[in-house]
KEKE-452694 format. One record per atom (N, C-alpha, C, O, CB): residue in one letter; x, y, z. Coordinates in pm, whole numbers, plus 50000, padded with zeros to 5 digits. Glycine has a CB too. Layout:
REM residues N
aXYZ
...
END
This chain:
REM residues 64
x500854988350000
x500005000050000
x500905012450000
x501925013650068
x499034999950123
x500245024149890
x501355032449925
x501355043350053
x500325046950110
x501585039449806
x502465047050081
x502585058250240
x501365064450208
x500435061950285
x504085072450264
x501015075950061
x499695081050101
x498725073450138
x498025075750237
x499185087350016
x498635065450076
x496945061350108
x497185057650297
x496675062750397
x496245042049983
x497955049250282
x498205044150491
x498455060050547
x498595059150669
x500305030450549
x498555072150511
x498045085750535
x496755089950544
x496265096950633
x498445092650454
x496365086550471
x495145092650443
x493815077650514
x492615079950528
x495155097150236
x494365065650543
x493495061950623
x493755061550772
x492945056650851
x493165051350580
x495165068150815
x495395071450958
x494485086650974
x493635086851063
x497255072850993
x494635097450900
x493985105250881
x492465105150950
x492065110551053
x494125105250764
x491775096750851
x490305092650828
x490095086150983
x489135089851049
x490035080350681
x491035076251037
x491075067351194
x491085078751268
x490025081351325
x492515056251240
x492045086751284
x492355100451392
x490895107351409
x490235108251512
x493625113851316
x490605111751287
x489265118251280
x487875113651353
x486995118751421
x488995118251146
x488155103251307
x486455093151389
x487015092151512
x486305097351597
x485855073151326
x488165086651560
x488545087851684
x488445100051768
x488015100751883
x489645084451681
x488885108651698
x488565125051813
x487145130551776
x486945142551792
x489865141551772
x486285123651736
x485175128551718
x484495124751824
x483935132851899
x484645125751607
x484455106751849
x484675103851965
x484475104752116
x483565103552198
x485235105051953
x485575107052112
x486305119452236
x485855129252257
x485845134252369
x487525125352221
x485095137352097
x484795146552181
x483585144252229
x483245151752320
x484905158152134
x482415131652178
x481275132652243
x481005126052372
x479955127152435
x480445129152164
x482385116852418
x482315113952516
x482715121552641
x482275118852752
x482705105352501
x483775133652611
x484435141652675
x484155152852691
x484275158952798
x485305141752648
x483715157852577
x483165172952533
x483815177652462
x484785170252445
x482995182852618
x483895187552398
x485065197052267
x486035201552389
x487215198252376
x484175215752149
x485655209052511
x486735214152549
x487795201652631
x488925202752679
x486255226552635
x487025192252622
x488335183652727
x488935169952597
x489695160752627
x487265172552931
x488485171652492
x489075162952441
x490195163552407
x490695152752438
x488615159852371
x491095171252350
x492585172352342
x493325165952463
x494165156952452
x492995187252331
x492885172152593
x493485169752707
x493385152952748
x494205144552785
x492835179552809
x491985153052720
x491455134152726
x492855128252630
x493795121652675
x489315129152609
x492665132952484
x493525123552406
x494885126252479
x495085115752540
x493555126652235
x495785133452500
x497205133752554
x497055129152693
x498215127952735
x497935148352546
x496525127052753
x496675119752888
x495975102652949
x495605096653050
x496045130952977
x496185101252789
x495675089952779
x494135085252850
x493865073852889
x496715082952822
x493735090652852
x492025089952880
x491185083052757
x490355074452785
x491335106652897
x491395086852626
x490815088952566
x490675070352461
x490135067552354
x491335103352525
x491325063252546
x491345050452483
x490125042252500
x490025031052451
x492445043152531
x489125048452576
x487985037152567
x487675023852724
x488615018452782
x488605027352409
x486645022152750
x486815009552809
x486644996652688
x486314999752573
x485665008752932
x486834985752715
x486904973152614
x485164973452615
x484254976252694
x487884955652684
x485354968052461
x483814972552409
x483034979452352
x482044977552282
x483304974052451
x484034994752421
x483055006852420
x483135009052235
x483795001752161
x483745023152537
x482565016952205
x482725025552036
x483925035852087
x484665039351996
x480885037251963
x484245041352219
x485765047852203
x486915036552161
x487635035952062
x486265055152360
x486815029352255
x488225018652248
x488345011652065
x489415009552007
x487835001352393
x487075009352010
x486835005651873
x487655014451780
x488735010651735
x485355006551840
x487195024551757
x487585036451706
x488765037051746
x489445038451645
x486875047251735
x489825036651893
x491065040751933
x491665027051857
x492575029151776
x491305043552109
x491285014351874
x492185005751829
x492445007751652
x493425003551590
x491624991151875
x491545013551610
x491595015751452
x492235024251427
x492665022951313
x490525018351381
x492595033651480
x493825044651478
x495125039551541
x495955047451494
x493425058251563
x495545034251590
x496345025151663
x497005012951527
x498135009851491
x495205017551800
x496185010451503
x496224999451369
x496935005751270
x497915000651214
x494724995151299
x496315020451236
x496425024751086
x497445036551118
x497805044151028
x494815029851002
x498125038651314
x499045047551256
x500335036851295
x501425042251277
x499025064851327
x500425024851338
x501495015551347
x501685010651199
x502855008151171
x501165003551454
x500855008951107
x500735005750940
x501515017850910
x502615017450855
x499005005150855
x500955027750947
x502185042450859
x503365040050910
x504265033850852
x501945061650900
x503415044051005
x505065040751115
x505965031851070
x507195032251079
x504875033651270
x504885019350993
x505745006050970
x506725012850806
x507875009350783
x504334987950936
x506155019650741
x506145019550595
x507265033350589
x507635037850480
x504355021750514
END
């Protein structure tokens, strides 16, 4: 796969992921949620879903 596209679907992962965050957190605490590691979800949840799919697709970029 090329680097863009594994860009542009870490991209697309980040996005649904802090969207997320913010409805679980609110707009103003989600940044803070995501850097202090809050923002990973309990197992199950649609956060942790969403976090492992960004997790996936930015270790796929990283790899490449």
């Amino acid at each position: 796969m090329s680097k863009l596209k594994l860009h542009q679907e870490l991209a697309a992962a980040d996005k649904a992921w802090m969207a997320e965050v913010a409805v679980v957190f609110g707009e103003r605490e989600a940044g803070m949620a995501r850097f202090h590691d809050r923002a990973n979800g309990a197992p199950g949840s649609r956060l942790r879903e969403l976090y492992n799919l960004y997790v996936k697709a930015r270790d796929a970029y990283d790899a490449n």
